[in-house]
PDB file as gemmi writes it, atoms N, CA and C in Angstrom:
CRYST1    1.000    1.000    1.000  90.00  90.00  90.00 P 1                      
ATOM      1  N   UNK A   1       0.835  -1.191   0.000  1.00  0.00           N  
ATOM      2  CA  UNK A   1       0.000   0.000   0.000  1.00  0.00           C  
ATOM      3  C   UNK A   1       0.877   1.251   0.000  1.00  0.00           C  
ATOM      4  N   UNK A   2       0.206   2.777  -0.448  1.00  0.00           N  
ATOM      5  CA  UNK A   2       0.605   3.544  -0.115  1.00  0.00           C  
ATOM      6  C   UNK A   2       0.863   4.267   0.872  1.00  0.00           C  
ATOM      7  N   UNK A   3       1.689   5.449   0.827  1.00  0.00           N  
ATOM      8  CA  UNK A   3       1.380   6.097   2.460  1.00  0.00           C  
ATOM      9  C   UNK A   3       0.220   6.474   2.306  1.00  0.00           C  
ATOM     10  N   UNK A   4      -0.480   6.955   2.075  1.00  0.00           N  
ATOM     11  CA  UNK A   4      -1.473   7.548   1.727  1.00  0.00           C  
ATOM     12  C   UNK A   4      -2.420   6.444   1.935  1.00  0.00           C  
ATOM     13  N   UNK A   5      -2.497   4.917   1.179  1.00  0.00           N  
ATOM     14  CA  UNK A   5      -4.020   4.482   1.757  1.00  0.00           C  
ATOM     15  C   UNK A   5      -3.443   3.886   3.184  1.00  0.00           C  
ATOM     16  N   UNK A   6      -2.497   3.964   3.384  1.00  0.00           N  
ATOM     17  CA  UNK A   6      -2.102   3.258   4.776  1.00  0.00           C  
ATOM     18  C   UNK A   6      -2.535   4.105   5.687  1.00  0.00           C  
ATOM     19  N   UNK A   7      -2.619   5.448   5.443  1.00  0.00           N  
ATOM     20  CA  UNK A   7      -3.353   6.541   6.273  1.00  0.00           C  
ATOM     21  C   UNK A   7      -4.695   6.656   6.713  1.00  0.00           C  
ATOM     22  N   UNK A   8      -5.384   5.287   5.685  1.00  0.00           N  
ATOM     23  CA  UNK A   8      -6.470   5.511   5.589  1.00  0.00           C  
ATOM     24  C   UNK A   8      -7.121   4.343   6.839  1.00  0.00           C  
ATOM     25  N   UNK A   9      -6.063   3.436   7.048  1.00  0.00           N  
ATOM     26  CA  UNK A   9      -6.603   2.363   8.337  1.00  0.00           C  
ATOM     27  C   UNK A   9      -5.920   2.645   9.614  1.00  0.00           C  
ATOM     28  N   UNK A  10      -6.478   1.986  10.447  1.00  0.00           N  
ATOM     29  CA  UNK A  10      -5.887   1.943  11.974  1.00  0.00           C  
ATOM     30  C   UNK A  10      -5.087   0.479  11.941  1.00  0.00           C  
ATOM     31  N   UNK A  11      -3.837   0.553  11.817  1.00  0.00           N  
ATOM     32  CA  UNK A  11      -3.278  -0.507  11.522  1.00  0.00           C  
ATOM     33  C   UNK A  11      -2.871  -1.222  12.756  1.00  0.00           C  
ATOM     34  N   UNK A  12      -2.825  -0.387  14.140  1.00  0.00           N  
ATOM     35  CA  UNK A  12      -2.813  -0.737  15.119  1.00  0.00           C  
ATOM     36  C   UNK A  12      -3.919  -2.021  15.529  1.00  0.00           C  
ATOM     37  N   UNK A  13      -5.226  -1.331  15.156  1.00  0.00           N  
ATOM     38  CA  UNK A  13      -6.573  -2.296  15.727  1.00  0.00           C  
ATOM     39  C   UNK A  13      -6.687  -3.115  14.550  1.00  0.00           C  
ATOM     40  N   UNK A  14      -5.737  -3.292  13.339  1.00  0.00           N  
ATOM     41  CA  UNK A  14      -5.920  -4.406  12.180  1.00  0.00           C  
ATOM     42  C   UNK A  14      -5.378  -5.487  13.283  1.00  0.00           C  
ATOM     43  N   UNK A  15      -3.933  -5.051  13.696  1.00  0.00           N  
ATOM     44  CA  UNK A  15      -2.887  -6.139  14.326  1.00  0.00           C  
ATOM     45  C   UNK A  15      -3.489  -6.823  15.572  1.00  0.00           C  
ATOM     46  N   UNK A  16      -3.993  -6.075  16.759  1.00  0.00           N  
ATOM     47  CA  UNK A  16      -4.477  -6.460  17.728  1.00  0.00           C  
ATOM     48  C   UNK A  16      -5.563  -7.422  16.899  1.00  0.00           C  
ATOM     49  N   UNK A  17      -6.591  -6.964  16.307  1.00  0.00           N  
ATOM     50  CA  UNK A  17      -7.431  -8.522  16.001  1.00  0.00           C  
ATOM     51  C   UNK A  17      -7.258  -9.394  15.504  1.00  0.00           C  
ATOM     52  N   UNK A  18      -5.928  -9.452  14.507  1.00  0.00           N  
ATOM     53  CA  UNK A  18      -5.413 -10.513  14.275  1.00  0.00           C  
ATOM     54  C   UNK A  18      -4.968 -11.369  15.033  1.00  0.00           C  
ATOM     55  N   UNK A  19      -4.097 -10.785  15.715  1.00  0.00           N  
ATOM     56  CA  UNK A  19      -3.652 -11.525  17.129  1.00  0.00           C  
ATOM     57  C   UNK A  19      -4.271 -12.125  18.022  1.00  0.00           C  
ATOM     58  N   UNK A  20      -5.631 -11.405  18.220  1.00  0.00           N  
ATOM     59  CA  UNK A  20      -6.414 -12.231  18.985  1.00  0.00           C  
ATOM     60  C   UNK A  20      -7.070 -13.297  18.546  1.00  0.00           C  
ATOM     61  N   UNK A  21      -7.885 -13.219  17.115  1.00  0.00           N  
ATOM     62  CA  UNK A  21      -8.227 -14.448  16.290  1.00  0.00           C  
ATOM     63  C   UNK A  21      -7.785 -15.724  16.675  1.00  0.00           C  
ATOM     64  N   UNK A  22      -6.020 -15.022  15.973  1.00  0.00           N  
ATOM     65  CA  UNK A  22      -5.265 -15.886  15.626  1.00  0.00           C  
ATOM     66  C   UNK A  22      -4.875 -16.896  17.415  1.00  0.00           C  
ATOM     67  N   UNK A  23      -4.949 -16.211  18.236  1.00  0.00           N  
ATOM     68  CA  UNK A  23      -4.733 -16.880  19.463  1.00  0.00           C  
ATOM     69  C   UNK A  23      -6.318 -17.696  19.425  1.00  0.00           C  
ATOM     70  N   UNK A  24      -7.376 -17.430  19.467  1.00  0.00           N  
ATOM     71  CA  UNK A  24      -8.238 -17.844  19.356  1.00  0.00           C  
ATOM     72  C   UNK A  24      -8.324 -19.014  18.859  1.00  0.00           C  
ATOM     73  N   UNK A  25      -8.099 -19.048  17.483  1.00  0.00           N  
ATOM     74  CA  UNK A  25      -7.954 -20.191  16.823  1.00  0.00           C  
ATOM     75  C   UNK A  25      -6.761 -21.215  17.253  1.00  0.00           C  
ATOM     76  N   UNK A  26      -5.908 -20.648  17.903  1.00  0.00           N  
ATOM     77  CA  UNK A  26      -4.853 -21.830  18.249  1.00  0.00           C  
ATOM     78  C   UNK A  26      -5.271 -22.305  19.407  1.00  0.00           C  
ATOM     79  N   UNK A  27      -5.851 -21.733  20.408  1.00  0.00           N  
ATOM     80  CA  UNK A  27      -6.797 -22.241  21.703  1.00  0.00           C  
ATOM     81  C   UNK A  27      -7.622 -23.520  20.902  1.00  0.00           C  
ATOM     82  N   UNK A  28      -8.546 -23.281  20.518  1.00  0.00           N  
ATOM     83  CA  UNK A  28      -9.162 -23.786  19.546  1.00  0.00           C  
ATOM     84  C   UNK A  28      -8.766 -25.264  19.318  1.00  0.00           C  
ATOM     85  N   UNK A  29      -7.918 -25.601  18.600  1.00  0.00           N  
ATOM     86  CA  UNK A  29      -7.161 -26.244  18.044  1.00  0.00           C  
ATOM     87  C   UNK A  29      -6.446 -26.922  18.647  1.00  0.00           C  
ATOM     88  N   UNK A  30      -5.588 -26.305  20.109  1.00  0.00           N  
ATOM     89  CA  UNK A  30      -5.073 -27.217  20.999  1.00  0.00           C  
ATOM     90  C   UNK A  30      -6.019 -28.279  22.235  1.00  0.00           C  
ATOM     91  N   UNK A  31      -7.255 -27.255  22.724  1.00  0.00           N  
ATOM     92  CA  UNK A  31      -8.445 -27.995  23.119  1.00  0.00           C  
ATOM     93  C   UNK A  31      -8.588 -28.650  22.194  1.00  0.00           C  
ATOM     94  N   UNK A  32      -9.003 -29.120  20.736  1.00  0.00           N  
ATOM     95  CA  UNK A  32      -9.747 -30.211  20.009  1.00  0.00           C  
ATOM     96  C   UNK A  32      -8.439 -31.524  20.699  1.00  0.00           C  
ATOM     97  N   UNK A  33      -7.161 -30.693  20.564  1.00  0.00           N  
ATOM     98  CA  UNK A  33      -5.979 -31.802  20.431  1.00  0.00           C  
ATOM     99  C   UNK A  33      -6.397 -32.907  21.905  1.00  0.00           C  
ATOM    100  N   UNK A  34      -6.136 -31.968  23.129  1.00  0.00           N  
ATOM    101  CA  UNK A  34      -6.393 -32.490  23.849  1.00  0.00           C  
ATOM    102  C   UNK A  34      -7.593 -33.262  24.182  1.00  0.00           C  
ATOM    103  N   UNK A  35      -8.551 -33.476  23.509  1.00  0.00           N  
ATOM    104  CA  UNK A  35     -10.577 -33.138  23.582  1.00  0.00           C  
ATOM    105  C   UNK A  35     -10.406 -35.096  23.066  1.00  0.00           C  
ATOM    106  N   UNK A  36      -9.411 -35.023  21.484  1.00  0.00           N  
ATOM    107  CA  UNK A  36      -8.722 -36.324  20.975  1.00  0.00           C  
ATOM    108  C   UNK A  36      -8.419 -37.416  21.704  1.00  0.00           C  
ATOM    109  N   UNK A  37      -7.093 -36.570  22.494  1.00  0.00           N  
ATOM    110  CA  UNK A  37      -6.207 -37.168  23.437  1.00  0.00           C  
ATOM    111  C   UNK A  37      -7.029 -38.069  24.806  1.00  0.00           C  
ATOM    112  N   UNK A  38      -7.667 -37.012  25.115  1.00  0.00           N  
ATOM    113  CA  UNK A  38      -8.554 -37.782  26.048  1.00  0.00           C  
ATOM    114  C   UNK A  38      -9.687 -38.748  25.560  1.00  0.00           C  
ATOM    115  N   UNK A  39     -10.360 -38.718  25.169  1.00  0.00           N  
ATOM    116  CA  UNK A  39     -11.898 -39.289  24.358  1.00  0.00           C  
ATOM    117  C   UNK A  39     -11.206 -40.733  23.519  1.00  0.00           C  
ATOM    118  N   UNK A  40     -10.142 -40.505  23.351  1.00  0.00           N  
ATOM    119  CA  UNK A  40      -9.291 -41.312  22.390  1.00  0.00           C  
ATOM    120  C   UNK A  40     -10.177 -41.476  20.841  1.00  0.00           C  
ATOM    121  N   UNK A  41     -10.475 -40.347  20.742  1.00  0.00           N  
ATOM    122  CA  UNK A  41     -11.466 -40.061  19.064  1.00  0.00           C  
ATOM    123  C   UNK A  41     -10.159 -38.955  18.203  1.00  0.00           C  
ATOM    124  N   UNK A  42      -9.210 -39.708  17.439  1.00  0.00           N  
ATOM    125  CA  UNK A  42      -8.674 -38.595  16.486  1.00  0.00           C  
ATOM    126  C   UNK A  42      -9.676 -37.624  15.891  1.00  0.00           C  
ATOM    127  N   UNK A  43     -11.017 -37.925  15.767  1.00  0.00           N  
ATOM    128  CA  UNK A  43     -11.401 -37.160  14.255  1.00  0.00           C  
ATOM    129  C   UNK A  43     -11.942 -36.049  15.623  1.00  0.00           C  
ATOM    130  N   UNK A  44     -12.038 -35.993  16.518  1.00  0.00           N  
ATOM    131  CA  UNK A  44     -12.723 -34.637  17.713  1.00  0.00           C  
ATOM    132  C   UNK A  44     -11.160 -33.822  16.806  1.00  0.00           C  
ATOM    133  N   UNK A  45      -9.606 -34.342  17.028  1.00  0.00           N  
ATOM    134  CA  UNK A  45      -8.482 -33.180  16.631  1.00  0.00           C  
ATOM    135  C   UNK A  45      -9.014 -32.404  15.475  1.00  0.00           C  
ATOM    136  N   UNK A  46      -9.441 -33.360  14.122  1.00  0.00           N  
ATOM    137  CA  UNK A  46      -9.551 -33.196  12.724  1.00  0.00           C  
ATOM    138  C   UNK A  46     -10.568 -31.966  12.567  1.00  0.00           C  
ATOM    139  N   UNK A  47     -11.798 -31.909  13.180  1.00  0.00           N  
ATOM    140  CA  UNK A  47     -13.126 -31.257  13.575  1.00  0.00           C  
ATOM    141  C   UNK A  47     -12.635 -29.884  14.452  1.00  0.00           C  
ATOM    142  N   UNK A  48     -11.780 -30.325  15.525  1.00  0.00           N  
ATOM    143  CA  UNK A  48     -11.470 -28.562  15.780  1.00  0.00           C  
ATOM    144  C   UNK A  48     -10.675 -27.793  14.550  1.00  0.00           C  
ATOM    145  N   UNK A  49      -9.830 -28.444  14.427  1.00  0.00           N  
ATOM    146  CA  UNK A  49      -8.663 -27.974  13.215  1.00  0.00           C  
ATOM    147  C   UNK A  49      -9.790 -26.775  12.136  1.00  0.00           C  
ATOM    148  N   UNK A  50     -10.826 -27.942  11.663  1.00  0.00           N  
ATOM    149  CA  UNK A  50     -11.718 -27.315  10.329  1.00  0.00           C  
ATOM    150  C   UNK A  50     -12.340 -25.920  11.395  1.00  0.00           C  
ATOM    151  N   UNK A  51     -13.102 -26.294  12.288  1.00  0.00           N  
ATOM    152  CA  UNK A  51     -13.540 -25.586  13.185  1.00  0.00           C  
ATOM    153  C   UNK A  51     -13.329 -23.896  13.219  1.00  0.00           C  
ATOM    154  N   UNK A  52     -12.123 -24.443  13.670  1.00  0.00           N  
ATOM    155  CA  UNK A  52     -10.943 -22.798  13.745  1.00  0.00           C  
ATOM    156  C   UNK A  52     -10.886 -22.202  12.557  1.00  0.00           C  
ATOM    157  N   UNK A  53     -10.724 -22.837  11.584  1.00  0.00           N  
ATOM    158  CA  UNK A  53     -10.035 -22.427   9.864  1.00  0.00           C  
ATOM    159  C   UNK A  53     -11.920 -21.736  10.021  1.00  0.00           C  
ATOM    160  N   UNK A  54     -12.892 -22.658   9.805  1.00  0.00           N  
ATOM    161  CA  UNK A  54     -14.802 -21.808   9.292  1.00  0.00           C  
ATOM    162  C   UNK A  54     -14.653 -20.903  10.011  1.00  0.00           C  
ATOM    163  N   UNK A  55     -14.604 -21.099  11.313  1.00  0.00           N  
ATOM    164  CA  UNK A  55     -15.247 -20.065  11.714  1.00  0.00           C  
ATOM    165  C   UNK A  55     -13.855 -18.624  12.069  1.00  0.00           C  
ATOM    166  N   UNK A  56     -12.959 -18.602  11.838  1.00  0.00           N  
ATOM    167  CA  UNK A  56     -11.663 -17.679  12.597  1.00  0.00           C  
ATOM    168  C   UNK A  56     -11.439 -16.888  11.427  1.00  0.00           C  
ATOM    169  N   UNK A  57     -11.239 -17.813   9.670  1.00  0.00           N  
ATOM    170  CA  UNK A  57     -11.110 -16.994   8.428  1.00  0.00           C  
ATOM    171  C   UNK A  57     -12.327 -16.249   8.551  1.00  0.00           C  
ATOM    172  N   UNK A  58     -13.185 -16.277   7.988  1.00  0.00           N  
ATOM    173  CA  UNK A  58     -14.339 -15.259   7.664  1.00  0.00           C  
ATOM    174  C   UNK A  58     -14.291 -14.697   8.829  1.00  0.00           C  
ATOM    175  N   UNK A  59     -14.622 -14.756  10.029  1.00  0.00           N  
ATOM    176  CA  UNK A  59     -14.448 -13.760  11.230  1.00  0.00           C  
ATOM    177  C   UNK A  59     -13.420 -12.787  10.531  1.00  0.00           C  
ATOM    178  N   UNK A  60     -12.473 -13.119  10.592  1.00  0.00           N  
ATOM    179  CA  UNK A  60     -10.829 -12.218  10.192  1.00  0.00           C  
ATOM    180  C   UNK A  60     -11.465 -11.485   9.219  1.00  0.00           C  
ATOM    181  N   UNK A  61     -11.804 -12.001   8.172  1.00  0.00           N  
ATOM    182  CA  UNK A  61     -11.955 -11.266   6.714  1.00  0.00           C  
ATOM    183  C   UNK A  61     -12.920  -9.964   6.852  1.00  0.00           C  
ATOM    184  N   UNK A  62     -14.784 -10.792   7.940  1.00  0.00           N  
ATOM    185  CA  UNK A  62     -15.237  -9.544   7.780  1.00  0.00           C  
ATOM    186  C   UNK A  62     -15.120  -8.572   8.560  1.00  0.00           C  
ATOM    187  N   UNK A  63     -14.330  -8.647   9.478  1.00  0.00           N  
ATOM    188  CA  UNK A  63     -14.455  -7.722  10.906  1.00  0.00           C  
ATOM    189  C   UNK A  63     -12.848  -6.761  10.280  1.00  0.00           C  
ATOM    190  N   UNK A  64     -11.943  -6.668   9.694  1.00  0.00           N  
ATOM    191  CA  UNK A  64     -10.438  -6.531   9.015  1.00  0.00           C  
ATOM    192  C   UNK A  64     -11.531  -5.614   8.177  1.00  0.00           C  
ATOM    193  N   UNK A  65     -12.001  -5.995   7.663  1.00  0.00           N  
ATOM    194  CA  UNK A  65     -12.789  -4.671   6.183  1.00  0.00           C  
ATOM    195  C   UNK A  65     -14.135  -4.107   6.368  1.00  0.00           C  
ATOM    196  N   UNK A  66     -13.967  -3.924   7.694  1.00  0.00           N  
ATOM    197  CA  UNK A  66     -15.319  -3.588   8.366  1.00  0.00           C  
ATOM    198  C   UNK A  66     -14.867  -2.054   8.273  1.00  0.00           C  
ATOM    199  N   UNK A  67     -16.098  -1.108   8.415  1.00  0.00           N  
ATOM    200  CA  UNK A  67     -15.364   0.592   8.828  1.00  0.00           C  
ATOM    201  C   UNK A  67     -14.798   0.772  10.078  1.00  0.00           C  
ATOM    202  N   UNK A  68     -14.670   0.014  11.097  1.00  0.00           N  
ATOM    203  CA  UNK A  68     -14.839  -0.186  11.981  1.00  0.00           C  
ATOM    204  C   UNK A  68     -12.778   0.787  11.847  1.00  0.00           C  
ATOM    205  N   UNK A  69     -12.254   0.145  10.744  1.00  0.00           N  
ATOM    206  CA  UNK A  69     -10.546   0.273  10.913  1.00  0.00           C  
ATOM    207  C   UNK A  69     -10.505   1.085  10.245  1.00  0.00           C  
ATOM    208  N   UNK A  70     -11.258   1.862   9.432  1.00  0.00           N  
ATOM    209  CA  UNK A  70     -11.162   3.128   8.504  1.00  0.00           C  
ATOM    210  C   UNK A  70     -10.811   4.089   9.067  1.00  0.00           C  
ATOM    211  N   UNK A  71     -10.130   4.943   9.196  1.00  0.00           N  
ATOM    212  CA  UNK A  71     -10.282   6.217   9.885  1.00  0.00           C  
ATOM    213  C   UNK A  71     -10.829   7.580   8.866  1.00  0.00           C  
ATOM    214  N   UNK A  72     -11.759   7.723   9.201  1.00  0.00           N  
ATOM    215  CA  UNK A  72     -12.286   9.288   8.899  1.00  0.00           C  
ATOM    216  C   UNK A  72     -11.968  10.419   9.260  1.00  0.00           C  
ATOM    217  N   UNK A  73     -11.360  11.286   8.269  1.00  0.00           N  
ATOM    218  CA  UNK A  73     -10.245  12.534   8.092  1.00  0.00           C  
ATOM    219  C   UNK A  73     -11.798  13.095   8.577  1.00  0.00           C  
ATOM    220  N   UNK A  74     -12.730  13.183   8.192  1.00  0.00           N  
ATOM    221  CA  UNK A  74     -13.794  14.275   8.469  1.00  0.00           C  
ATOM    222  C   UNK A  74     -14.043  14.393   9.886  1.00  0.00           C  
ATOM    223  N   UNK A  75     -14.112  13.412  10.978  1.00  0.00           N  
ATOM    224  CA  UNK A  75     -13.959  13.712  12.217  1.00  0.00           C  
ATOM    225  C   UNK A  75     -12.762  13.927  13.168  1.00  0.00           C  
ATOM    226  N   UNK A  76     -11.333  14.044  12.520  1.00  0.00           N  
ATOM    227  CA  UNK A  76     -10.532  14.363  12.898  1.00  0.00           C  
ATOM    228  C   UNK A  76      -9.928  15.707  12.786  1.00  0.00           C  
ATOM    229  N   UNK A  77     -10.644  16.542  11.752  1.00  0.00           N  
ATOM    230  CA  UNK A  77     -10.717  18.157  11.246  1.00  0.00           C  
ATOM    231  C   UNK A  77     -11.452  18.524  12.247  1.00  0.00           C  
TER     232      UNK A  77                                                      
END                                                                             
């Protein structure tokens, strides 16, 4: 991107929700592991794995291009 459209997001609150997702989804993922481990059912691991990926991508995608990270020059004048 440019400086200019980079001006245009809060790149700060892009990173923080990534991060959290992304912790999210690895929580996620290590409970299924363990969920496996115990139950002695591999496919509970296989099922969080998909789990995290449905539901953590689209989370990411629409909440990242939401206005929510836009910043508006008109309320900062």
């Amino acid at each position: 991107m440019s400086k200019e459209e980079k001006a245009k997001y809060d790149i700060e609150g892009i990173a923080t929700l990534f991060r959290n997702v992304m912790f999210a989804m690895a929580l996620l993922i290590i409970v299924g592991y363990f969920a496996a481990d115990w139950f002695k059912n591999p496919k509970l691991e296989t099922i969080a794995l998909f789990l995290s990926i449905l539901l953590g991508v689209p989370y990411l995608l629409i909440r990242s291009n939401s206005n929510k990270y836009k910043i508006d020059k008109t309320k900062t004048e």
